[in-house]
ZAMARGU-4260 file (C-alpha; in steps of 0.2 Angstrom, whole numbers, plus 5000, padded with zeros to 4 digits):
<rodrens>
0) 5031/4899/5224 | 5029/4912/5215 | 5023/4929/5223 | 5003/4931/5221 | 5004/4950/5215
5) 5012/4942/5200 | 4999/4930/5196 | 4986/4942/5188 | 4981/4931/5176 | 4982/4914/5167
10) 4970/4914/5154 | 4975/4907/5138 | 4981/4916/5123 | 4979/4913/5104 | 4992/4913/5092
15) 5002/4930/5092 | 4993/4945/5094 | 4981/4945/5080 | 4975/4928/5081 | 4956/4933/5087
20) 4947/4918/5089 | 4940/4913/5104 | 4951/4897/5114 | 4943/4888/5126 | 4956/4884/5136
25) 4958/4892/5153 | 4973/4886/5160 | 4991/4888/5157 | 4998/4878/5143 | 5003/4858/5148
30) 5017/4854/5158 | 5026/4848/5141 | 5025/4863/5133 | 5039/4868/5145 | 5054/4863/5133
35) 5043/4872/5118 | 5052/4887/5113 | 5036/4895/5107 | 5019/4889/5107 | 5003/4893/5099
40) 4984/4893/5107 | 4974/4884/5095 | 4955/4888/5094 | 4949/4869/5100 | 4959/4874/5117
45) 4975/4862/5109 | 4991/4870/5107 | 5007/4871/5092 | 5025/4867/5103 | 5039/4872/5092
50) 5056/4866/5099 | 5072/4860/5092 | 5064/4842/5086 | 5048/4850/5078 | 5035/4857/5076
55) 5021/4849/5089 | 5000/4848/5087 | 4993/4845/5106 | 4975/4841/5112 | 4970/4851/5127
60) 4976/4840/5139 | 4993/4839/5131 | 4992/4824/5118 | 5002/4826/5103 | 4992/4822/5088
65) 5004/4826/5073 | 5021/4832/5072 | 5034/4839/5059 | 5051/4834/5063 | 5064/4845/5057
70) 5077/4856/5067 | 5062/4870/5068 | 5065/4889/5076 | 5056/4905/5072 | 5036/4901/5074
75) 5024/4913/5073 | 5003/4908/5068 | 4989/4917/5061 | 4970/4908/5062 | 4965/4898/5047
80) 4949/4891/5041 | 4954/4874/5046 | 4962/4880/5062 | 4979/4890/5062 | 4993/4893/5048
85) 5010/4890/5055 | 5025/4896/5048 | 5043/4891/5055 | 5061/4889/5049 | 5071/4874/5048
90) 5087/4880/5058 | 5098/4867/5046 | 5093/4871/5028 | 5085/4888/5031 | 5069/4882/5021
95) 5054/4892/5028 | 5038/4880/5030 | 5019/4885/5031 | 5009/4873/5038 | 4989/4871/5041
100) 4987/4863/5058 | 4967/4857/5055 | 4959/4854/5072 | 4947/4845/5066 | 4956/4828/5059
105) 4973/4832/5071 | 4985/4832/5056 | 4995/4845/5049 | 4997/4849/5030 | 5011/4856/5021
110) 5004/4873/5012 | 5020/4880/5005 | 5038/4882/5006 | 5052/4894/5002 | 5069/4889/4997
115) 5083/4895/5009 | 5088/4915/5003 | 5103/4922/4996 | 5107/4927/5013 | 5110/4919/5031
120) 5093/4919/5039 | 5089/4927/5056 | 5072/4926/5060 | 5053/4927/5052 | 5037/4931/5056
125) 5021/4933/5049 | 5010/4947/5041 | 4991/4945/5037 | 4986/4964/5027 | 4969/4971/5024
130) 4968/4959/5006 | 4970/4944/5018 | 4984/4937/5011 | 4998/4931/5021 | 5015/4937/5020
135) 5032/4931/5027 | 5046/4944/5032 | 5064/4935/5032 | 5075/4942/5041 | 5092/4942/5037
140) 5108/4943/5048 | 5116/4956/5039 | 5103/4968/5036 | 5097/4957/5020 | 5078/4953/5022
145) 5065/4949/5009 | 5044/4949/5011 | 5034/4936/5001 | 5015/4933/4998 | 5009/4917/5001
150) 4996/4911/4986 | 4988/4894/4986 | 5003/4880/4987 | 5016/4895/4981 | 5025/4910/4986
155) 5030/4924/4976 | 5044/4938/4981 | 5036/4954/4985 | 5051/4964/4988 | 5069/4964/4994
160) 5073/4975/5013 | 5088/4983/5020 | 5083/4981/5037 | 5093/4983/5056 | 5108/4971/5055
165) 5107/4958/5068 | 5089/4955/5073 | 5084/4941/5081 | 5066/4942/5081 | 5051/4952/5072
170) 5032/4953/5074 | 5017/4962/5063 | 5003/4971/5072 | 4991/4967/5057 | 4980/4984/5062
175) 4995/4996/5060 | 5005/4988/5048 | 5019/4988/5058 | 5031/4977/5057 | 5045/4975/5074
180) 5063/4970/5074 | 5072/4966/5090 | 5092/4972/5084 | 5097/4966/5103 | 5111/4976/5103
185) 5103/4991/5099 | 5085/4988/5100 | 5068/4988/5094 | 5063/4996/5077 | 5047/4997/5068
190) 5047/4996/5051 | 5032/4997/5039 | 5024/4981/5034 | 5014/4986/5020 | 5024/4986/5004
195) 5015/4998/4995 | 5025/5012/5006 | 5039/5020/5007 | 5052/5012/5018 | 5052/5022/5036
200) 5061/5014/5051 | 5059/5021/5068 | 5063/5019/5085 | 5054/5010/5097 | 5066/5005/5111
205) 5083/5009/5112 | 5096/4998/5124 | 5107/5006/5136 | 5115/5020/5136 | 5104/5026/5123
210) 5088/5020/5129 | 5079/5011/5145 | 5081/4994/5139 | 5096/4988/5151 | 5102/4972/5141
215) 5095/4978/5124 | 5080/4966/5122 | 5079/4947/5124 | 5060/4946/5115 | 5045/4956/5108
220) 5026/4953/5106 | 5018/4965/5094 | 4997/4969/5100 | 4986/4982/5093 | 4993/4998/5091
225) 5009/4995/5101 | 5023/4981/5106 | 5028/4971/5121 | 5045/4973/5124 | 5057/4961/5137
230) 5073/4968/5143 | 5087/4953/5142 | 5094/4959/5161 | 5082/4968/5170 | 5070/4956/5171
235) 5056/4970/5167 | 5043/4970/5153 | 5040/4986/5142 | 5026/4992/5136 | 5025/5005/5121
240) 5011/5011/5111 | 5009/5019/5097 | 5004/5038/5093 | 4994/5042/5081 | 5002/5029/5071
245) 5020/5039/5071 | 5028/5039/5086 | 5029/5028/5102 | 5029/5031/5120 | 5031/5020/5137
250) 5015/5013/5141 | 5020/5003/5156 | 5034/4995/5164 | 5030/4976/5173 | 5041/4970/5186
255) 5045/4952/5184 | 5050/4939/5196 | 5060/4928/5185 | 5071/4930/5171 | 5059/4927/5155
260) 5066/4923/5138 | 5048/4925/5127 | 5035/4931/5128 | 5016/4933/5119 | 5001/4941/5119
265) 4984/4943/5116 | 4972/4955/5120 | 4956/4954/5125 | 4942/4965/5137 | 4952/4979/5139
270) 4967/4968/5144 | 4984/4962/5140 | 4984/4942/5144 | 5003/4937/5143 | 5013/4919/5141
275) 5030/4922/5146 | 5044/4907/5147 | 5052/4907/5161 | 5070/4902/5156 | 5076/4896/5172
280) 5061/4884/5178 | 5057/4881/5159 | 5040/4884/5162 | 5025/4894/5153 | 5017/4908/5165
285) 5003/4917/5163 | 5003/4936/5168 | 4989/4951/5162 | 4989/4970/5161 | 4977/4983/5156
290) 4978/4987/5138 | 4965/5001/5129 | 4970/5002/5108 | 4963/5012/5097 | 4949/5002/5089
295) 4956/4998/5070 | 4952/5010/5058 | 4938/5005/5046 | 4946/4993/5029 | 4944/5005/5013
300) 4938/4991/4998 | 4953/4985/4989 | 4952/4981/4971 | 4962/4972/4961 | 4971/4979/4944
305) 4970/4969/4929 | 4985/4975/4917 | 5000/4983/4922 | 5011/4992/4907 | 5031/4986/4906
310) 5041/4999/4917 | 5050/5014/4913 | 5066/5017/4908 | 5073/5025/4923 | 5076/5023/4942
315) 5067/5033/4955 | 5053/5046/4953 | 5050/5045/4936 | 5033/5038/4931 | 5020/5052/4933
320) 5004/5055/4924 | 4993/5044/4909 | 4980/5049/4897 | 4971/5038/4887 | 4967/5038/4868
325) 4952/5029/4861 | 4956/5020/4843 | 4942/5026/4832 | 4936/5009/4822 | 4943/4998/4836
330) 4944/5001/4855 | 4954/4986/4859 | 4967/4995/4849 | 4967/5011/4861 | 4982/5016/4870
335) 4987/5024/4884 | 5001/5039/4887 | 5012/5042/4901 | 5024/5052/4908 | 5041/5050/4910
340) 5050/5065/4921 | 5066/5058/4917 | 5064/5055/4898 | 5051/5059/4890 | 5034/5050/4882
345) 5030/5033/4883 | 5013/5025/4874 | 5008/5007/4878 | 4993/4998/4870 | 4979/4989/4879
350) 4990/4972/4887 | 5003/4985/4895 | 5015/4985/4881 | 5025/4998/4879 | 5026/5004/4859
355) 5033/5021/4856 | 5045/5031/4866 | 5047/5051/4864 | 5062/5057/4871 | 5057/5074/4874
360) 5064/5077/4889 | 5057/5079/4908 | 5037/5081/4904 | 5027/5079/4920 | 5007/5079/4916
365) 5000/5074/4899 | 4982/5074/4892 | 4971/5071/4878 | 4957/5076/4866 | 4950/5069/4851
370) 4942/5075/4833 | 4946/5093/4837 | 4941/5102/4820 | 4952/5117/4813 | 4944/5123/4798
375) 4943/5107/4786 | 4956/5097/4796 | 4952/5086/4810 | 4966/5081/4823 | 4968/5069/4839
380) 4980/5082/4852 | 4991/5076/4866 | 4999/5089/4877 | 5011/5090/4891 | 5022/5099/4902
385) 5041/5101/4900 | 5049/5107/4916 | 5066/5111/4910 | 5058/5124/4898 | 5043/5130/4907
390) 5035/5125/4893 | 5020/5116/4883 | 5024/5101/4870 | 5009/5097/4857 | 5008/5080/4851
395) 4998/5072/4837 | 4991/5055/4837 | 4987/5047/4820 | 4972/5035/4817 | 4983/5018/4822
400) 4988/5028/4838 | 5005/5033/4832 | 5011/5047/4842 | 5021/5063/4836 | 5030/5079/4841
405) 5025/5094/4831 | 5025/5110/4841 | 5030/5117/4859 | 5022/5133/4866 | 5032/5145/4878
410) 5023/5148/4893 | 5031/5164/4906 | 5030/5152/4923 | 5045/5149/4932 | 5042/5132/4938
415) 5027/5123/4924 | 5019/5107/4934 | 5004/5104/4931 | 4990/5102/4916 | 4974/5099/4908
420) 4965/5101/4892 | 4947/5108/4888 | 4937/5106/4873 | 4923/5120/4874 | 4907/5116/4866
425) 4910/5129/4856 | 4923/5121/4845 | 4942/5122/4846 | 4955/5117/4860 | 4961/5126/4876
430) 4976/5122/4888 | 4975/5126/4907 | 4995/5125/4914 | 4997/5130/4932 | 5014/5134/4942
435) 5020/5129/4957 | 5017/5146/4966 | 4998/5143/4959 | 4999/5154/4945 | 4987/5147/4930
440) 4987/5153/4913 | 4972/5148/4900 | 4977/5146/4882 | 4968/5144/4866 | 4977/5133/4853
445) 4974/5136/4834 | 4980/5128/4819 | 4982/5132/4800 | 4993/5132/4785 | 5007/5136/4794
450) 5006/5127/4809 | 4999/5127/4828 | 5000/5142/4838 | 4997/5146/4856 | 4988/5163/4863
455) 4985/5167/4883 | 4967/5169/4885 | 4967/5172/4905 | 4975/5172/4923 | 4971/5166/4939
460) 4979/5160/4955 | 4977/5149/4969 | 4983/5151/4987 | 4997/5136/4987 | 5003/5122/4975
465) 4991/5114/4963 | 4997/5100/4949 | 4979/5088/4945 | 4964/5097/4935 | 4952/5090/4925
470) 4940/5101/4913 | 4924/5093/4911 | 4920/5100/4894 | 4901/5094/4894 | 4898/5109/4906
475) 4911/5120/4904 | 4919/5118/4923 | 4936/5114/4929 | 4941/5105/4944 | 4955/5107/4953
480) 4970/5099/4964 | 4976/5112/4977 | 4987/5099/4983 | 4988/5103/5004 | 4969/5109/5003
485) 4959/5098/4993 | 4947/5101/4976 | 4941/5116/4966 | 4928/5120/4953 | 4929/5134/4942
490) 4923/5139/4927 | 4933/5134/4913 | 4926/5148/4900 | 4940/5159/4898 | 4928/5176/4898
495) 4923/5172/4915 | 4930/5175/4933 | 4939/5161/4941 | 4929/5159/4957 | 4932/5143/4966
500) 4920/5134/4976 | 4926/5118/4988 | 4923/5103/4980 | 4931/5091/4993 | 4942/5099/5009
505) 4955/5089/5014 | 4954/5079/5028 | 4949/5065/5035 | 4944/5057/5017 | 4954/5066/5007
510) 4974/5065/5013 | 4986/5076/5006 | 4994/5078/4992 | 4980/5079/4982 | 4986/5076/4965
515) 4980/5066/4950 | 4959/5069/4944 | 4949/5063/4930 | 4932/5063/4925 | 4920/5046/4920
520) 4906/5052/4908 | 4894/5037/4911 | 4876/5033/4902 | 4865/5038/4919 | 4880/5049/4929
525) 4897/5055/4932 | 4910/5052/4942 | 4924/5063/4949 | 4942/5051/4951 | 4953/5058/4964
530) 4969/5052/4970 | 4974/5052/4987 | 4991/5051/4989 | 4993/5052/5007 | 4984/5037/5012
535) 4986/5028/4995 | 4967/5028/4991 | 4958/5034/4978 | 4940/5043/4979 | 4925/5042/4969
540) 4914/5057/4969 | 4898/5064/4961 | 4902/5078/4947 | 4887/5088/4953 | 4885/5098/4973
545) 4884/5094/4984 | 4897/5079/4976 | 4894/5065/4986 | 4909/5054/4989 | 4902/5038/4983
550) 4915/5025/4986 | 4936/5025/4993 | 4946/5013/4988 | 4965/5006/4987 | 4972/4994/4973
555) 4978/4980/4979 | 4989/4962/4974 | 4983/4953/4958 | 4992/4938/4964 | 4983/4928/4949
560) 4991/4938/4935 | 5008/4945/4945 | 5002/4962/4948 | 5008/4973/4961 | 4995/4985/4969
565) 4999/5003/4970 | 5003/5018/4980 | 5008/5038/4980 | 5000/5039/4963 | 5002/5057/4953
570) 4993/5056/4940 | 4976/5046/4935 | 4964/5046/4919 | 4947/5036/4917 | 4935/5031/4902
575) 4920/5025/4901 | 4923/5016/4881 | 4921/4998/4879 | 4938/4994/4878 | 4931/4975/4877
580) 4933/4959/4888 | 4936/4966/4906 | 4934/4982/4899 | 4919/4984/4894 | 4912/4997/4905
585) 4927/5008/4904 | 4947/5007/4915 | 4952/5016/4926 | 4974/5022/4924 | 4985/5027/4938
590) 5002/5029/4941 | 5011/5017/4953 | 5023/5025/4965 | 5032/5008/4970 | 5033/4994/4959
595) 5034/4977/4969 | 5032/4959/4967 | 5044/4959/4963 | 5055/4977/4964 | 5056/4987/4949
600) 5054/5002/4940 | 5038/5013/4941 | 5026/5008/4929 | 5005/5012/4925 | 4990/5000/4931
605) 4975/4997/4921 | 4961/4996/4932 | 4943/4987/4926 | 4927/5000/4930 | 4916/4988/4933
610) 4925/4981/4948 | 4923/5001/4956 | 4906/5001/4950 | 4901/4986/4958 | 4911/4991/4975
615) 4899/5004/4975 | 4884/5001/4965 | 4888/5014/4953 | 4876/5017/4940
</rodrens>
C-alpha cells in the first residue's frame, strides 16, 4: 500500500496541460489503462490509451469504443469541438497521424497525416497558438526537427529546427509559447514555440553534475508558466517555473515512492493534479500539488496578411523599410518600394511581384511623395538612406511606376539610419535624416535646369537612437521613433524650434525598439501605425493629443493563400487609396523579420485596412 502522505489526490486530469475543459471523472483512470504508455482525460469522463497496439477510445468505466491499430508512441491531445485532437506517431513508418476522437458517436476520425521526415524521428508533441491553429513539433534524433500547421485535412511546413540532439520527449505550455525538450543526457530545454521569433534555447534543468537532475530526466509535463520535470534515478518530481518569461527557477521538489516513468498534468483551483505511471506496478496514480501561475496575459487581435511580395535577394537582415506609390490613372497599378540593406531597391507591384531591382548599395529607409511641382515641372520623388556613404539617394518614379536613380546628397553624419519626407503646404519637398547618435538634419530639396540639389535647413537632436519618422504634411508635425523611449512630435517647419512632446512612452504597450511609423489620412480621422518590435505587435493611435491607442495587433498565418505572419518589423507604410478588391479602404505594408512557412528570405506583407478598421471600429 502505498503511504497516505502520497495520496494527496486523484482527481482526473485532461489532456496535457492545456486541455481546459472540465472531465467528469473523479477517479483514477481504469485498471486497463495500466499497459497504456500515455493516456488522455476526455471531457465525457472516457479516456485515449496509447500503447504499442494503438491508439485506444474508453467510456468511463473502461470500454473500448474505437481503436487505431498501428505501432503508435508519442501522444499528446489538445480539446476539439467534437471532443479531443490526438496526435501520435507510428513507431514503424514514422507517419505522424491526427485524429479526432468524437465523444459523441465513440469513433475516431482520421484529420491529417504527415509523411515520415527526412530525418530519424524522436518524439512530437503538440502546439495550439493565440490563431488557434494547431502545430506539430517533430523531433528529430540528431538535432533535425521541423514544426508544421495543421489546416483542414492538410499540413503545411512551417519551418525547419536545429534543436538539442537526442530528446526523447517535448511539451508546449500554449500560454508562454514554450516549447520543452527532454535531452536525457543533458536535460530539459525550452525553446520558443512561436515561429515568428527568433530561435532562443535555454536551460531549464540540467542532469548531474551540471544540474540537480540525478539521472538526467526520464519525462516532462509542461503547465502554465512552468514544467514538471521527473528525475530518471531519484525517484523525485521537479518543479520549475518560469520568470518573467525568461528565466526558470525550482518551484518544488516531490518525493515519490515509486520509480515513475510519465507523468501529466493539469492544473486546476490553485493546484497541480498529477497522473504518474508507475513503471514497476504498471499502474496510473494520481498525486496533486499547490501550483499559483501567472494568469495569461491578454490575446492581442491577430489579423491576417493578404499579399506577400517574392523575397529578397539576400540572407539574413536584409529587408528593411517600404513606401508605397499611388498609380495616378489606375491604383491597381500602384507599387510598393522596399529596402534592401544588402543590395539595393526593390519595387514590387500590387500581387507581390517583384519588377525592378536598384542595386544602389546598402539603403536602409526609403519614402515617397507625389506631384511635387518645381517651376513648370511636376515629379513623383523616392528617397532613401545609403549607410556606406552617409548619404541620401533621390529616385524618380515615372507615370507607369518605373523607378530611377538620379541624384545623391552628402549628408556630414557618421552613421545615416533613418528617414522620412515632408511636403510643406507651402510647396516644395524637404528630407528629415537622423544619426544614430540622434543627430537630425532637415533639408530642402530643389530642382531646375541643371538638376536636383540638397541644402541643410536645420539641426536638432535627441537623447539616444531614433530610425522611424513620419511627417504628417497636412499639419506640418513630425513624429518620431526614439527607439528605447517611445514616440515624438515635433514640428516639421524648418524655422521653428524642435520641441518634443510624448506621443507614446514605452512600455507596457509600446516594447522596445520602436521603429517603423506611418500615417493613415482617412475621410472622418487619422491614424498613427507604429511598430512594436519588441513584442511583434503593431499599434494604432489617434494623430491628435491626447492620441489614444485605438487598437494592437499582431499579423498572423494566412494559411488559405500560404502566407507567413510576421515579426521584428523595421519599417512600415500605410494608405488609405482604393487600391481595389481587398483594398479598397487602403493596405497597410510591413517588413517581415522571419520569413516561414515555409523558411526563406525576408520579404514585405501587404495588409487589407479594413480588416484593422473592423478590429477596431475605426472610422
Amino acid at each position: 500500500m502505498m503511504k497516505t502522505k502520497y495520496l494527496i489526490s486523484s482527481l482526473a486530469f485532461l489532456a496535457a496541460f492545456s486541455c481546459s475543459a472540465s472531465a467528469s471523472a473523479a477517479s483514477l483512470p481504469p485498471a486497463v489503462a495500466g499497459r497504456a504508455q500515455e493516456i488522455v482525460a476526455l471531457p465525457d469522463g472516457g479516456w485515449l490509451l496509447l500503447d504499442k497496439q494503438g491508439l485506444r477510445l474508453l467510456d468511463a468505466a473502461g470500454k473500448e469504443r474505437s481503436k487505431v491499430s498501428l505501432r503508435a508512441k508519442h501522444l499528446d491531445a489538445r480539446p476539439h469541438a467534437d471532443g479531443m485532437l490526438a496526435v501520435f506517431m507510428d513507431a514503424d513508418t514514422q507517419k505522424t497521424y491526427a485524429y479526432v476522437a468524437d465523444v459523441k458517436t465513440g469513433k475516431m476520425r482520421l484529420q491529417t497525416s504527415m509523411a515520415s521526415p527526412d530525418f530519424s524521428l524522436e518524439s512530437l508533441c503538440l502546439y495550439r497558438d493565440a490563431q488557434q491553429l494547431d502545430h506539430v513539433f517533430l523531433i528529430g534524433k540528431e538535432g533535425q526537427s521541423e514544426q508544421w500547421v495543421m489546416h483542414n485535412d492538410s499540413a503545411q511546413l512551417v519551418r525547419k529546427l536545429a534543436l538539442p540532439p537526442h530528446s526523447k520527449h517535448c511539451r508546449v505550455d500554449d500560454q508562454s509559447r514554450t516549447l520543452y525538450l527532454n535531452a536525457p543526457d543533458s536535460g530539459v530545454w525550452a525553446f520558443t514555440a512561436e515561429a515568428e521569433t527568433s530561435a532562443k534555447l535555454k536551460p531549464v534543468a540540467m542532469a548531474a553534475p551540471f544540474g540537480k537532475l540525478q539521472g538526467g530526466a526520464s519525462a516532462i509535463s509542461a503547465a502554465p508558466g512552468g514544467v514538471a520535470v521527473l528525475d530518471a534515478k531519484g525517484r523525485k518530481l521537479h518543479l520549475y517555473r518560469q520568470k518573467e518569461g525568461q528565466h526558470f527557477q525550482p518551484a518544488q521538489v516531490v518525493n515519490l515512492p515509486y520509480s515513475a516513468a510519465n507523468i501529466q498534468v493539469q492544473t486546476a483551483n490553485g493546484k497541480l493534479d498529477m497522473l504518474l505511471l508507475d513503471e514497476q506496478a504498471k499502474t496510473w496514480r494520481g498525486s496533486s500539488t499547490a501550483w499559483m501561475h501567472t494568469a495569461a496575459s491578454p490575446e492581442v487581435t491577430v489579423i491576417e496578411p493578404a499579399v506577400q511580395t517574392n523575397t529578397v535577394a539576400r540572407y539574413g537582415d536584409a529587408a528593411d523599410d517600404p513606401a508605397i506609390w499611388v498609380h495616378p490613372q489606375d491604383a491597381t497599378l500602384s507599387r510598393v518600394l522596399g529596402t534592401n540593406k544588402k543590395q539595393g531597391l526593390l519595387v514590387y507591384d500590387m500581387q507581390g511581384k517583384q519588377t525592378q531591382l536598384l542595386e544602389s548599395g546598402r539603403l536602409n529607409n526609403v519614402d515617397v511623395r507625389q506631384n511635387i511641382k518645381w517651376g513648370q515641372q511636376s515629379f513623383d520623388i523616392a528617397m532613401a538612406t545609403q549607410r556606406d556613404e552617409n548619404s541620401l539617394v533621390l529616385y524618380v518614379i515615372n507615370g507607369q511606376g518605373q523607378v530611377s536613380e538620379a541624384a545623391r546628397f552628402a549628408t556630414k553624419l557618421d552613421k545615416i539610419y533613418g528617414f522620412c519626407l515632408y511636403q510643406p503646404r507651402t510647396g516644395g519637398l524637404e528630407a528629415f535624416v537622423n544619426d544614430k547618435d540622434g543627430t537630425f538634419q532637415q533639408f530642402r530639396i530643389t530642382h531646375n535646369e541643371q538638376g536636383f540639389s540638397s541644402s541643410l535647413v536645420r539641426n536638432f537632436k535627441l537623447g539616444s537612437q531614433p530610425e522611424a519618422c513620419v511627417a504628417d504634411d497636412k499639419t506640418d508635425r513630425l513624429f518620431i521613433g526614439e527607439e528605447k523611449r517611445g514616440v515624438w512630435v515635433t514640428s516639421a517647419k524648418a524655422d521653428q524650434p524642435a520641441d518634443m512632446q510624448m506621443v507614446m512612452p514605452v512600455g507596457k504597450q509600446l516594447v522596445a525598439d520602436v521603429e517603423g511609423l506611418s500615417i493613415y489620412f482617412g475621410e472622418k480621422a487619422n491614424y498613427l501605425l507604429v511598430s512594436s518590435q519588441g513584442d511583434n505587435s503593431y499599434l494604432v493611435l489617434e494623430t491628435q493629443a491626447p492620441y489614444r491607442l485605438r487598437g494592437k495587433f499582431r499579423i498572423g498565418l494566412n494559411l488559405a493563400k500560404g502566407i507567413d505572419g510576421t515579426s521584428e518589423t523595421d519599417g512600415l507604410d500605410v494608405s488609405a487609396v482604393n487600391f481595389g478588391g481587398e483594398f479598397a479602404n487602403g493596405m497597410l505594408v510591413v517588413q517581415d523579420g522571419y520569413k516561414r512557412l515555409p523558411d526563406g528570405t525576408q520579404n514585405f506583407k501587404y495588409i487589407a485596412w479594413k480588416a484593422i478598421a473592423k478590429a477596431f471600429k475605426l472610422d
